[in-house]
N, C-alpha and C positions, 0 to 999 in steps of 0.2 A: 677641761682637758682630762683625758684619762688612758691611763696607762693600762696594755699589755704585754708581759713578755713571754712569748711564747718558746725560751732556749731548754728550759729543760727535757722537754718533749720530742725533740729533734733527734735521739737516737734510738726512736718509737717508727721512724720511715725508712728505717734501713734492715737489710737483711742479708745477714751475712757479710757486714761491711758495705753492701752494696746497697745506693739508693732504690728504692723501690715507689712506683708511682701509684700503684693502688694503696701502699702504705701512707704515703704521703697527703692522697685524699681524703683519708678518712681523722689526719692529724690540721687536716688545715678546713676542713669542715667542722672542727671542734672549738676551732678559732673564728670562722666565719660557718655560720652555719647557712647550707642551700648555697654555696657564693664559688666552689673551688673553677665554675665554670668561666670565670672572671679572670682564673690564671690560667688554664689550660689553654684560654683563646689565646692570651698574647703571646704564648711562646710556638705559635704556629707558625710567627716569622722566624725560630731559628732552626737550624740544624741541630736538634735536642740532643741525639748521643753524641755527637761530635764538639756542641760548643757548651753544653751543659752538664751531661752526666761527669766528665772529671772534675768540674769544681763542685758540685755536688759532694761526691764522693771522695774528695778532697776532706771535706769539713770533717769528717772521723779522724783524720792524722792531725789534726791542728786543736788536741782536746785543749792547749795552755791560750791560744788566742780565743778558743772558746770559750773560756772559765775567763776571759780578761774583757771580752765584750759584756757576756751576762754583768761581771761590776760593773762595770764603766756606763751602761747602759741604768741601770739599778740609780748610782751613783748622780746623773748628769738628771736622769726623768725627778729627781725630788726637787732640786729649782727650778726647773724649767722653766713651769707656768707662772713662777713669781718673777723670774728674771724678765721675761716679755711682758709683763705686766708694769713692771717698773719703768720698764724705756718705754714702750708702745703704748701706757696706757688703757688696752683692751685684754680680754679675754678674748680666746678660740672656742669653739666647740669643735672638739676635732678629739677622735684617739690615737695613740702612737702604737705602732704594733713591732715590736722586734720577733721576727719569724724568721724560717726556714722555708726559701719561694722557688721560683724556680728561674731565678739568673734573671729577673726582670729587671736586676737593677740595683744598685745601693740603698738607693730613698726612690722612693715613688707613692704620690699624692693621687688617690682614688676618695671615689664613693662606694660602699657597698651598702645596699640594705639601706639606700635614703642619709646615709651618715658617713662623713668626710672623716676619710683615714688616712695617717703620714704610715706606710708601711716601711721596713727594713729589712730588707735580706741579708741573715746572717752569712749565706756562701759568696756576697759577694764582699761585702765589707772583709772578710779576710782576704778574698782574693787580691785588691785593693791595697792588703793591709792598712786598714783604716781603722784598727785596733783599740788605739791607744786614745786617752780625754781629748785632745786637739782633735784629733781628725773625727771623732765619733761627735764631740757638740755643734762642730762646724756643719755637719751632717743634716743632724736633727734643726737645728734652727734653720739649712736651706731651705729646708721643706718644711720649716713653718712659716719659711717667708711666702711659698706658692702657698697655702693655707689663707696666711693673711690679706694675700691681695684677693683672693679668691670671696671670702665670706667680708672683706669692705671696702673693696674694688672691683676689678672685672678681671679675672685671670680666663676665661676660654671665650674666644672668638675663633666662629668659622669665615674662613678662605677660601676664595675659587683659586685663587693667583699665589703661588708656592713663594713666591718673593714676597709677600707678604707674611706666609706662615711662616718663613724662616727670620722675617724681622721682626716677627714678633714672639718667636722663642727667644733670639736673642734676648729682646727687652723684658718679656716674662723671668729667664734666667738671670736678668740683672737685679730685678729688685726682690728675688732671692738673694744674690749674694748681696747686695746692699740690708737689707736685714739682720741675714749671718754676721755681717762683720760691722756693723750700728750694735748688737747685741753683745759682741766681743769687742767692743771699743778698740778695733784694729780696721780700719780700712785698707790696709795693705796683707790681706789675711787671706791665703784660699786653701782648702778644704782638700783641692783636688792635686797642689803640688805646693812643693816650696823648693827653697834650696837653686837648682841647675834650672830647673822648667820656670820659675817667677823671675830669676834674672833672665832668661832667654826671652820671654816675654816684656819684661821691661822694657831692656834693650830693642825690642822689635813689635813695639805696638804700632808706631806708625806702617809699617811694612803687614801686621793684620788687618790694619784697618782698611786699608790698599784691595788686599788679598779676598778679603770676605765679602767686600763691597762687590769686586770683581765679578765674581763665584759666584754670587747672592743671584744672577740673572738666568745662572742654568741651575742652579743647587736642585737638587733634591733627596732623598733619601739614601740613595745608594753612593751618590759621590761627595758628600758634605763631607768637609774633614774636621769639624771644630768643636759638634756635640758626643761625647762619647769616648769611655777609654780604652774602645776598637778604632778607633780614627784617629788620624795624626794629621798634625801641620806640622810640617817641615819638621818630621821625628818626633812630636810634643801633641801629647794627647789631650782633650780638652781643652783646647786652647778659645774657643767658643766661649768657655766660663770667664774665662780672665776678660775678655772685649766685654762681656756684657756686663761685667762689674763697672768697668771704665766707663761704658756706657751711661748706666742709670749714676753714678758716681756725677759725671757733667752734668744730667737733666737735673740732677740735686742743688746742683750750687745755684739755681734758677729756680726752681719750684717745689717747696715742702713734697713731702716724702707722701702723704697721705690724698695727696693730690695725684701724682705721679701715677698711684695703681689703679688708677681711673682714665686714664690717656684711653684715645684710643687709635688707630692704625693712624690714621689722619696726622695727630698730635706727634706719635712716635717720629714717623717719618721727617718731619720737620726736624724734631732734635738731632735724629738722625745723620741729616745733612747738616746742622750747624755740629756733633760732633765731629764729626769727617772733614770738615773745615775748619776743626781747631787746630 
């Protein structure tokens, strides 16, 4: 496992306060070199000045959450690879990259360059406010959970049929959060809320399960409400994370965990309907 942090470097892509994207290539090709073409694709789905340059440009007025990630990040990367070691028993091969990206996301697990990367964007974890050791280890261990099914299990399968790829992000985001919170010896642990949104969900897991199943037969990309904290159910954002913890949460009490990242749509589906009928 190996660590980079790329936070000092981040007031190298701005100019004049303002984010600038040629600055920004030639800071994020110094971190992946040949590779910046890798992010410029995926943010061709957003509306870049509109949904990204203010939180970009944000991250200059938030120098104390910046100087609180760079510890906290410092701080959590020195156990890391011992702490999954001890429970999981395996090593990764994988780097962790804390950067400055472009709104792709909090955590996002790529390959660049033939080598399995947990990336992190620093403009989104403040936007988030995800700051602080709780929410920033919860982070990094989701996405070492897609790491770990990935390199000793089967984390990507292609889909014609979108009710598929949506049950199986579901079940891919569950044994992330089942990782996450196996590592924090908290199964009632998420990342993505606490407090008003974990009891709202509590109280209304039968009524997601209802809901999603529902959904699950037109969903697609543009109407999904459950993955994403642009999308809501019923006001509560992510609420996709919470189901798919409960989810992989039932297939556990039936079938070891290292088992589990090897399912494949076949297998999910089954659990599926016997979750849905618990």
């Amino acid at each position: 496992m190996r660590i980079t942090n790329g936070i000092n470097q981040i007031e190298n892509v701005y100019y004049n306060g303002t984010f600038s994207l040629a600055k920004w290539k030639i800071y994020i090709e110094r971190i992946f070199p040949k590779s910046s073409s890798i992010f410029l694709e995926d943010i061709k789905d957003y509306n870049f000045n509109i949904q990204c340059i203010p939180i970009l440009n944000g991250v200059l007025k938030e120098k104390n959450k910046v100087k609180d990630i760079k510890d906290m990040f410092n701080l959590i990367t020195k156990d890391i690879e011992s702490n999954v070691i001890e429970y999981f028993h395996k090593s990764m091969d994988v780097e962790i990259v804390l950067y400055l990206g472009l709104c792709n996301g909090a955590g996002w697990v790529t390959s660049i360059n033939g080598q399995t990367k947990v990336l992190l964007g620093i403009e989104k974890i403040i936007e988030l406010n995800w700051c602080d050791k709780k929410h920033m280890v919860g982070l990094i261990y989701h996405e070492l959970g897609h790491v770990y099914q990935k390199q000793y299990g089967i984390l990507d399968r292609r889909f014609d049929d979108s009710k598929d790829k949506f049950l199986w992000q579901l079940f891919t985001e569950g044994i992330a959060m089942y990782f996450e919170q196996a590592l924090l010896g908290d199964f009632s642990f998420y990342h993505q809320g606490d407090g008003e949104w974990k009891q709202y969900l509590d109280n209304h897991l039968l009524d997601l399960k209802i809901d999603f199943t529902e959904d699950i037969e037109a969903m697609n990309h543009q109407n999904q409400r459950y993955f994403g904290d642009w999308v809501f159910y019923n006001g509560y954002s992510d609420a996709g994370y919470y189901l798919s913890a409960k989810f992989v949460q039932f297939i556990c009490e039936y079938v070891d965990f290292n088992q589990v990242i090897s399912f494949d749509i076949e297998k999910v589906k089954l659990y599926y309907r016997l979750f849905i009928a618990n």
